[in-house]
N, C-alpha and C positions, 0 to 999 in steps of 0.2 A: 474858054479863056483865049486871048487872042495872043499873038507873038507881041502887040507892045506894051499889053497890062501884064504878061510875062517878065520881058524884059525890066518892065521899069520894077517890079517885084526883086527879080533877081541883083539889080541894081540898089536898090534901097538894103536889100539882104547882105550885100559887098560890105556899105556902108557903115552895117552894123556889125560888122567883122565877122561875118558867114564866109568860112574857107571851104567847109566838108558836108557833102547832103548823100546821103541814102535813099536808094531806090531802087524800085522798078517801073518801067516806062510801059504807056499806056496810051493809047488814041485820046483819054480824056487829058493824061499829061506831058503829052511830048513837046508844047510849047515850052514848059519847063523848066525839062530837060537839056531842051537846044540853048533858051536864055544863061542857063545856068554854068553851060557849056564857054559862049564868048563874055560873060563875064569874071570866068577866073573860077569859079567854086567847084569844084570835085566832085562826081557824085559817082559813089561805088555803092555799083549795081551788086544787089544779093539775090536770092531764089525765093525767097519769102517775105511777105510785107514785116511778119512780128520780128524776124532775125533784121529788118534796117531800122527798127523802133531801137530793138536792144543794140547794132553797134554804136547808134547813136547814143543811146545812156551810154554806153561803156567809153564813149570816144568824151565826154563831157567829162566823166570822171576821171582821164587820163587826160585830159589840156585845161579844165574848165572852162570852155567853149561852148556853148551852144550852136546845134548842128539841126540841120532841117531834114528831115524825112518826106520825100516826095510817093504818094502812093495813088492809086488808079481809081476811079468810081467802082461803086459798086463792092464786090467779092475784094476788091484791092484795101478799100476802107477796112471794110469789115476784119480784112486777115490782121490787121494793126492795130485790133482794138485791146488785146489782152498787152500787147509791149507796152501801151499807153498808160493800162490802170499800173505797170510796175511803173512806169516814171512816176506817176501818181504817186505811190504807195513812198515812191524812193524820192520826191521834193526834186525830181531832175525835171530842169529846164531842157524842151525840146518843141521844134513849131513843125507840124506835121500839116503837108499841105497835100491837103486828097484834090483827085480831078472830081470832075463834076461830069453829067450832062448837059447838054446846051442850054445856056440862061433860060431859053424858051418851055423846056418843061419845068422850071421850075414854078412857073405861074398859076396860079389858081389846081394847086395838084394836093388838098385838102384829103379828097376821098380815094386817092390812087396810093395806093401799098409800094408802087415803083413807078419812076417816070424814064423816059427815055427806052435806052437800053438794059443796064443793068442799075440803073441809079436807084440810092437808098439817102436817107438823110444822112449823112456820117456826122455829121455835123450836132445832130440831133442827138444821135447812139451816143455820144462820147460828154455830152456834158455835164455828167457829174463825176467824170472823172479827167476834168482838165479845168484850168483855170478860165478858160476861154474859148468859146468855140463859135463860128459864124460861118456863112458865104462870104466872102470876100463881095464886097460891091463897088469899093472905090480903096486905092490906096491906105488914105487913113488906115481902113480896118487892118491892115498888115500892121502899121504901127503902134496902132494899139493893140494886138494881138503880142508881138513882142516885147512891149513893154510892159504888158500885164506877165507875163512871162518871167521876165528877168526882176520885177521887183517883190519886194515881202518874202516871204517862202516859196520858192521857185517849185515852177510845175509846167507839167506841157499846154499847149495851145495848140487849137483843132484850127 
């Protein structure tokens, strides 16, 4: 991910009244971080990917807010997979945005178990327990990842 499909993410995320994200920072997401940083949105940092899954449920149920969870490729995905199925289980609205490996392994990686360094599909893991889950490849998909999100019976988006 680069600093301006960051920014304009965290940008569009303003937009949509994103004040508060959770996380832990990571070489795959420290664009992120930084975007997330000069546009105003909060991101308190915790020690564990599933404890920023759950302050974010818990922060949605005390503002009714939806709040973004930012987590690392690889081990970072995977630690936020059980916080997900309780949003799951609990109709909470939350946009969980995993780093990735560089676009470039993700190309023709059919018969490889991991690419990169520690990259795993998270994206893949998680969807049947989210309403939404993709690579980001262009804007849009953040829109429509949100929007799927917040309407019908709310649930999180990978």
């Amino acid at each position: 991910m680069s600093q301006m499909n960051s920014t304009r993410i965290a940008e569009l995320l303003v937009q949509k009244g994103v004040r508060q994200a959770f996380g832990i920072i990571g070489s795959s997401n420290a664009w992120l971080f930084d975007a997330f940083k000069k546009t105003g949105i909060t991101v308190t940092g915790l020690h564990h990917e599933q404890a920023c899954v759950m302050a974010a449920s818990g922060y949605f149920k005390t503002t009714h807010k939806p709040a973004v969870v930012l987590v690392a490729a690889g081990g970072g995905a995977t630690n936020a997979v059980t916080g997900v199925a309780s949003l799951w289980a609990d109709s909470t609205p939350c946009m969980i945005l995993s780093g990735q490996e560089m676009s470039g392994h993700l190309k023709n990686d059919e018969l490889k178990r991991m690419y990169g360094m520690q990259g795993v599909r998270g994206h893949e893991i998680v969807k049947t327990i989210t309403k939404f889950s993709c690579v980001f490849e262009k804007l849009q998909d953040v829109e429509t990842a949100w929007g799927t999100m917040t309407s019908g019976r709310f649930g999180p988006v990978w």
